[in-house]
C-alpha positions in Angstrom: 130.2 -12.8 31.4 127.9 -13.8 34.0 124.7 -15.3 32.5 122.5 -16.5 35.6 122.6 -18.0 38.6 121.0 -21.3 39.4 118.9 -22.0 42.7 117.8 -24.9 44.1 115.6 -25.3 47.1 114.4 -28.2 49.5 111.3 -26.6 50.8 109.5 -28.7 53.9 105.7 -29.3 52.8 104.3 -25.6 54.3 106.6 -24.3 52.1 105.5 -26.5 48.9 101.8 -25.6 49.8 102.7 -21.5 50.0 104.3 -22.1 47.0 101.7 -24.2 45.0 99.4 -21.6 46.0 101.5 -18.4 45.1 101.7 -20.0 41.4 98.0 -20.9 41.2 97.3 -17.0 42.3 99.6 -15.9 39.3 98.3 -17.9 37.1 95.0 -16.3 37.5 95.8 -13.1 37.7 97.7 -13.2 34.4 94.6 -15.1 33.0 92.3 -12.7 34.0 94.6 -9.9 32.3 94.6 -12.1 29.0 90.5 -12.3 29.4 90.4 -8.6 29.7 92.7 -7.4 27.0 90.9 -9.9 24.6 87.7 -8.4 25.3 89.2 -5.2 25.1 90.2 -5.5 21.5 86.8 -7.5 20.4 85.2 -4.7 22.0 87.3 -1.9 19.7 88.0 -4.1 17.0 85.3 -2.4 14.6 86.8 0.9 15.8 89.6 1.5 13.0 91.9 3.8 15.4 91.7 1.7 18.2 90.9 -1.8 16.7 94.5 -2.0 15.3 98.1 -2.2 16.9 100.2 0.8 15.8 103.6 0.4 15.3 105.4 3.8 15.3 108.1 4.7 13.6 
């Protein structure tokens, strides 16, 4: 069974900078998502239908 491959790279120093870069973009776009679903369910959370998460069964 093949679990994963393992990469490793030797990027020059442009390449660390794109890649620093890419990471810090990511890591505020999936902040901003966090900030915006919290607020989200503040906002609703004295809404009983939409304040809780529904599990269906």
């Amino acid at each position: 069974m093949l679990l994963g491959f393992k990469t490793e790279l030797h990027p020059n120093n442009q390449q660390k900078t794109l890649l620093a870069k890419h990471a810090g973009v990511a890591r505020h776009a999936w902040n901003w998502g966090l900030w915006l679903t919290r607020n989200i369910l503040n906002h609703n959370s004295n809404n009983p239908v939409f304040g809780k998460i529904h599990c269906i069964n």
